[in-house]
N, C-alpha and C positions, 0 to 999 in steps of 0.2 A: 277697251271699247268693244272687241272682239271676243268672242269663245270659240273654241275648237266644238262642234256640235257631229251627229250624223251625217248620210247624205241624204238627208230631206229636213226637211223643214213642220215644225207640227202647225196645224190649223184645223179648221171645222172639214176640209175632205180630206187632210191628213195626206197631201199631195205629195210623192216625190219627186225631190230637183235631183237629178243626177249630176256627175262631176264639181258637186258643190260643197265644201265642207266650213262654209261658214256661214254664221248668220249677225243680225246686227241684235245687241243684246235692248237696250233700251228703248228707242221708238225712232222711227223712219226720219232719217233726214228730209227738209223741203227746201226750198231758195228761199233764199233771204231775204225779205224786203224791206222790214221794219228792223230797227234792232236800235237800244237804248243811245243815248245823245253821245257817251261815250266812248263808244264802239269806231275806231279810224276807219279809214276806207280799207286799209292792208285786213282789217278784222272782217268785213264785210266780203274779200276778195278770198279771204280764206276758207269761209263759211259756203261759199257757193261752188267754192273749189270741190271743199270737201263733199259737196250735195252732187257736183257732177260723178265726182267719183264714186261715190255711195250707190247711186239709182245704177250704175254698173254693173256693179259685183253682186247686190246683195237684195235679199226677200223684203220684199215691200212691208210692214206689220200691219200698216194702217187697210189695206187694200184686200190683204193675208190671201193674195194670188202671187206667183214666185214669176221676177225676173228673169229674163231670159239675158244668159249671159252676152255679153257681146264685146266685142276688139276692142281692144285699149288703145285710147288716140296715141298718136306716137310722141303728142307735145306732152304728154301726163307724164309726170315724176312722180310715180308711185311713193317714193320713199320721204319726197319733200311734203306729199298729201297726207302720209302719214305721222311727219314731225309736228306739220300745222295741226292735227288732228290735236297731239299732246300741248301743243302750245295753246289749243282753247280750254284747256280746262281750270284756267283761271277764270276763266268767263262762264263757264259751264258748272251745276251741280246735280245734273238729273243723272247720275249714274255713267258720264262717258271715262271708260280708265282703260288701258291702253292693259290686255292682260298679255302677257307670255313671260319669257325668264327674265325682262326688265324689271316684272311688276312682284317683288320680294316683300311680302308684309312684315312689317318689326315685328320681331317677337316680342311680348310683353317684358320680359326683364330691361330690353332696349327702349320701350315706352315708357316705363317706370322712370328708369335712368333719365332721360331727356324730360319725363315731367317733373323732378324731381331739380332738374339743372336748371328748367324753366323757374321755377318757384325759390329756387337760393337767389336767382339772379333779381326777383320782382323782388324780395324781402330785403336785398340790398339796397334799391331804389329806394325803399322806403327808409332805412335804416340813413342812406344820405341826404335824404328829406329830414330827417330827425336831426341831424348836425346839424343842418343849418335854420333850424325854425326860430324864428324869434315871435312868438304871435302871442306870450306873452311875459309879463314879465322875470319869469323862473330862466328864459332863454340866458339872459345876462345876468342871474344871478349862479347859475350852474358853473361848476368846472367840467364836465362831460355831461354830455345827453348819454340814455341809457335805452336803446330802441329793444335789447332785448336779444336772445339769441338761443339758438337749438337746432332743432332736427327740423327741415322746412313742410318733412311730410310724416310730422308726431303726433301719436293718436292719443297725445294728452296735452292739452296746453295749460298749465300754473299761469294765473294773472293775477299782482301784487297789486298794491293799492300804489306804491310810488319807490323813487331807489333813495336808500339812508346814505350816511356820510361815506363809508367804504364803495358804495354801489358807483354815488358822487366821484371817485376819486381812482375808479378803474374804470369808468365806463360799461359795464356788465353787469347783469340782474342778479341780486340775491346771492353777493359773494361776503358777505361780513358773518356776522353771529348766526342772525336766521339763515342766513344762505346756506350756511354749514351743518344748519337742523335740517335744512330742505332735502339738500343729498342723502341724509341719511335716510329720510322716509320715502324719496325714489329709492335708494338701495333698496329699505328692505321691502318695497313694493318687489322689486326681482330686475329692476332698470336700471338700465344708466343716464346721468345726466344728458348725454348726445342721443338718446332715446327722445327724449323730450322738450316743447316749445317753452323756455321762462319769460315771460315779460309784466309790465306794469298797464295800469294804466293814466298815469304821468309817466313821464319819457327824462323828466328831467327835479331832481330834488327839493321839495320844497323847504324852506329855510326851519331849522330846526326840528321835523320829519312831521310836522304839522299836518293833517288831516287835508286833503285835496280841495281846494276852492271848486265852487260850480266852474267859473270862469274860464280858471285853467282847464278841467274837463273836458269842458267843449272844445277848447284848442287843442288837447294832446288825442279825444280818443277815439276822430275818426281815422289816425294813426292805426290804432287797435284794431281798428273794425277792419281797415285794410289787411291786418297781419291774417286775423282769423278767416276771412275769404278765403286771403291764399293757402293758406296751410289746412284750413277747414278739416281741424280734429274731431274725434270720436267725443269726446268729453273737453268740456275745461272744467276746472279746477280754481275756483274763485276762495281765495286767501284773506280771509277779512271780510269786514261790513263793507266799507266804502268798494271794494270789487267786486262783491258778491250783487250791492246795490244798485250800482252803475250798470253793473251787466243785466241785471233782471229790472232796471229800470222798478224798483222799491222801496221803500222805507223801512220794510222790517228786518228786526236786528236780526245777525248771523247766528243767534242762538234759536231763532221761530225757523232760519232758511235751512241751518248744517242736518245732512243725516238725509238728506230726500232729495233727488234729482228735480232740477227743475229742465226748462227751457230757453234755450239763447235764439233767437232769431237774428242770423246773419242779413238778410234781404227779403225783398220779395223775389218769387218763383227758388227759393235755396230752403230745403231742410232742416227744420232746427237740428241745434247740437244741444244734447245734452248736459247741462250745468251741475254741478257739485260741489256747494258752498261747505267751506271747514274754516276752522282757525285759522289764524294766521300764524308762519312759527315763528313772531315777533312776542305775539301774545301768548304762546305756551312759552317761551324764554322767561317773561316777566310775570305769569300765574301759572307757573310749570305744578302741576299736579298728575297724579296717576290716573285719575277721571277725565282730565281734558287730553290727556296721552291717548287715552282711551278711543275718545269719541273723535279724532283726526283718524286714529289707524279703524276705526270699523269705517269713516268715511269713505278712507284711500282702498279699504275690502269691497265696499259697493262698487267703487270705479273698476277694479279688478275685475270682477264679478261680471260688471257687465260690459266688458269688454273682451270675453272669453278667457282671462288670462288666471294662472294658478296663483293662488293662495300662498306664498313661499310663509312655511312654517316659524315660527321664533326660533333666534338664533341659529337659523341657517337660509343660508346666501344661494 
């Protein structure tokens, strides 16, 4: 709330206060008369504490002629004036914060760390949410939900169209045949799989790896929409038509969408993220060719590209 300043005070005659080396940083305390329905009387009794104290010590801003100091009643606890002061800043956003060697800003690795512990713990929530959905019928036909799992602050997210028998039967994204193609083209992208977000958008198998009902969609993918909020990657990476579709809210096929960045729209007032529709490596498994190998790795090169990241050459890691 406080700065260590000169001893004066700046204003339009630029006045010296002597003996005085603080000022109030934000704007002049007043009494309190109104204050929200909220607010107890201990809030009300603080506020005016603090006002007694304030017109005391410190230069008026509003007025910008300097207080004249004067004796400190002998009932005033200075120090309980000033704990009240830190206890309204729950109440308070116009700038009051108490500065000296209490007030220690996180360094950014320590912000990182705690946003990053924030967003494992929200994608949990959801992922317990996904256990227990039954909203439609896949809930009781499934042996595991598969919410999906990675890095909760990765600047690529893979979203599949739904999880197959193996996905079914460990609960985890993309661990059978394709899953096994997947890793390698995050390898040789230059990442690792804990680099990176995998998920679907079904959360749960549909019977014989059938093509997504509308129905279901709408039950499993404000799930998704949730994960992408929190983790809100640089890119996703849509695997297939029906993911590519869903996400860009489209009908044309992944062969009109792959090869060009589109747009995802998380919300309103949030930034699109950048979309990059490719094959799915279900589909290069089962029309494996050297042209559709192709046309995935110059996709997964655009993603690189624009994401600052190098080009790791063939055949080396």
């Amino acid at each position: 709330m406080f700065e260590r300043t000169p001893e004066y005070f700046p204003g339009k005659s630029d006045k010296r206060v002597r003996n005085c080396g603080l000022r109030l940083v934000s704007f002049a305390l007043r009494p309190v008369r109104f204050l929200p329905s909220f607010f107890t009387e201990n809030h009300r009794t603080v506020c005016n504490n603090t006002y007694r104290f304030s017109r005391r010590l410190f230069y008026c801003v509003t007025s910008e002629m300097p207080l004249q100091l004067a004796a400190m009643e002998k009932d005033v606890d200075i120090n309980k004036v000033i704990r009240q002061h830190a206890e309204m800043e729950d109440f308070f956003t116009g700038g009051f914060a108490v500065k000296g060697k209490n007030s220690v800003p996180q360094q950014p690795e320590q912000q990182d760390n705690a946003a990053a512990a924030e967003a494992a713990g929200e994608l949990e929530k959801i992922a317990d949410e996904v256990h227990r959905c039954r909203k439609c019928d896949l809930g009781s036909l499934r042996t595991n939900a598969v919410p999906g799992e990675g890095n909760a602050n990765a600047r690529i997210l893979f979203v599949g169209e739904a999880p197959g028998a193996d996905e079914d039967a460990q609960g985890r994204p993309f661990v059978g045949r394709a899953g096994k193609l997947l890793d390698k083209v995050i390898a040789a992208m230059g990442l690792k799989r804990s680099d990176v977000f995998i998920a679907n958008i079904l959360k749960c198998r549909p019977p014989e790896n059938r093509d997504p009902r509308a129905d279901e969609i709408i039950s499993c993918f404000p799930s998704l929409q949730r994960q992408i909020e929190i983790i809100n990657p640089q890119i996703i990476v849509a695997l297939g038509a029906p993911a590519a579709r869903t996400l860009l809210n489209t009908n044309k096929s992944i062969g009109q969408l792959r090869g060009q960045f589109h747009e995802y729209y998380a919300g309103l007032g949030r930034a699109p993220i950048k979309l990059m529709p490719t094959y799915h490596t279900a589909y290069l498994l089962r029309n494996y060719s050297e042209e559709n190998r192709k046309r995935v790795w110059e996709d997964m090169k655009k993603v690189l590209a624009e994401l600052g990241l190098p080009v790791p050459e063939p055949g080396k890691k």
